[in-house]
C-alpha positions as CSV (number, residue, x, y, z in Angstrom):
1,X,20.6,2.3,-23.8
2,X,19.1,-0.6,-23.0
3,X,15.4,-1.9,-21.4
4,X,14.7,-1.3,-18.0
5,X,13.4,-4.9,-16.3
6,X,10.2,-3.2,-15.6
7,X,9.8,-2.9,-19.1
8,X,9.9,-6.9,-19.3
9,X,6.5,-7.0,-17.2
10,X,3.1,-5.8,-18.1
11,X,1.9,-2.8,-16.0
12,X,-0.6,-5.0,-13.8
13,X,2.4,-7.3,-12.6
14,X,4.6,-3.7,-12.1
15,X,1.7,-2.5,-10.1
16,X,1.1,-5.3,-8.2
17,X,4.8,-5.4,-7.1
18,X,5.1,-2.1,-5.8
19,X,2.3,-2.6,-3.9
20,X,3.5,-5.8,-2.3
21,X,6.9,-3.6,-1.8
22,X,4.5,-1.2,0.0
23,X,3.2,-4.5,2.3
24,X,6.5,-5.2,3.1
25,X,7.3,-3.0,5.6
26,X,6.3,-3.5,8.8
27,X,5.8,0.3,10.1
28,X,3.8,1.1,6.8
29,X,1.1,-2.0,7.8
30,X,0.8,-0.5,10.6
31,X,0.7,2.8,9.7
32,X,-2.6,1.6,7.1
33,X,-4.2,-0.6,10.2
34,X,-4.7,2.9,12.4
35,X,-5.9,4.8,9.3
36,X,-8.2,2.0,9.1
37,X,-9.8,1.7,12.0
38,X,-9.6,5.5,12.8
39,X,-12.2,5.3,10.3
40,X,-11.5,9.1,9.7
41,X,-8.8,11.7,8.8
42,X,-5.7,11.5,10.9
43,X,-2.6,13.8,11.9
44,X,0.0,14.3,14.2
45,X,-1.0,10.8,16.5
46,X,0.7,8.7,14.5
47,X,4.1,9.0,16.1
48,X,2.6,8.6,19.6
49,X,1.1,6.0,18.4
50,X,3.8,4.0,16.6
51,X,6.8,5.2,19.0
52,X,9.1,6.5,15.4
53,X,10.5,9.3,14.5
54,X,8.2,12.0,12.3
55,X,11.3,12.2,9.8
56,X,10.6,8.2,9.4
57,X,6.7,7.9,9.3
58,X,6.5,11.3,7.0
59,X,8.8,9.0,4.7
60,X,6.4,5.9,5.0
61,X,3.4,8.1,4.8
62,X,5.2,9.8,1.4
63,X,5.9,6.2,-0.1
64,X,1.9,5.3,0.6
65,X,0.6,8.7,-1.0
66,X,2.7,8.4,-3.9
67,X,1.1,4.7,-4.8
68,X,-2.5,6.3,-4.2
69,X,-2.9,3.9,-0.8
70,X,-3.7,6.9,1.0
71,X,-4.5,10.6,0.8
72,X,-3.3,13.6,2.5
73,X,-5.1,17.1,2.9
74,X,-3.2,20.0,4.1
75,X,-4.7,21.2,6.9
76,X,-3.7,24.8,8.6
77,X,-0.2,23.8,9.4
78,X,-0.7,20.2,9.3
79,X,-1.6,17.5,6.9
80,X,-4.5,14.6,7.5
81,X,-4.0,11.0,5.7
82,X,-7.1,8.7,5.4
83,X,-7.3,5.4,3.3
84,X,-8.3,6.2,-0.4
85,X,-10.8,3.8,-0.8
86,X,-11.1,3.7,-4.0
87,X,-7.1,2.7,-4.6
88,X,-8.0,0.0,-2.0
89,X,-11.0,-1.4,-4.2
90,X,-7.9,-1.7,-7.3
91,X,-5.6,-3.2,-5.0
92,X,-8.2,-6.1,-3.8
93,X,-8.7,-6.3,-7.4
94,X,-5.3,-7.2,-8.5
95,X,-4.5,-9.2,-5.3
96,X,-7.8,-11.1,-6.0
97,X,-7.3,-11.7,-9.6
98,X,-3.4,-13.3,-8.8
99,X,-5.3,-15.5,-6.4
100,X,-7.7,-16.5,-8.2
101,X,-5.5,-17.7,-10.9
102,X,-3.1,-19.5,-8.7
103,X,-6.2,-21.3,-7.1
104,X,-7.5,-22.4,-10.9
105,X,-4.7,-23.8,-12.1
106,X,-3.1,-25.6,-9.4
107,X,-5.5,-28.1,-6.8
108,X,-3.7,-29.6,-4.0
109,X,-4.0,-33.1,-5.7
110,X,-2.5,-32.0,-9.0
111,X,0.6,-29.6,-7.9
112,X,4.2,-31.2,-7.8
């Protein structure tokens, strides 16, 4: 059997990816700006809020858990998503570092 492309990358680059493959999606940015500035737990608002269908933000909301963006606590009946913060701190992290390098080794004077 052969190697899975993954398995060409290191896991920070993997990582990285699947975050940016998070970013992509327009209803999932939106989805993190209300946790955001809720500032707080959340549930049920978000499909007033957005104007989709549960089905689709429950799938969003799913794909953001299972990177660590976000956690959920059941609730009763119901489950609350806020931002995991501490997910957020690796995530600037490995955004941060990408930059950085991309700023070191190329000036706008020296870049084809």
């Amino acid at each position: 059997m052969g190697v899975t492309k993954t398995d060409l990358f290191t896991k920070q680059q993997n990582e990285l990816a699947q975050i940016a493959k998070a970013f992509a999606h327009p209803a999932r940015i939106a989805i993190l700006e209300i946790l955001v500035e809720s500032k707080s737990c959340i549930n049920g608002n978000l499909v007033q809020e957005l104007g989709l269908a549960q089905a689709t933000i429950s799938q969003h909301l799913r794909e953001l858990k299972e990177l660590g963006l976000i956690k959920g606590s059941i609730e009763g009946t119901s489950v609350s998503y806020c931002i995991n913060s501490q997910k957020w701190e690796q995530v600037r992290s490995l955004f941060n570092g990408l930059f950085d390098q991309v700023a070191d080794s190329c000036d706008s004077d020296s870049c084809c």
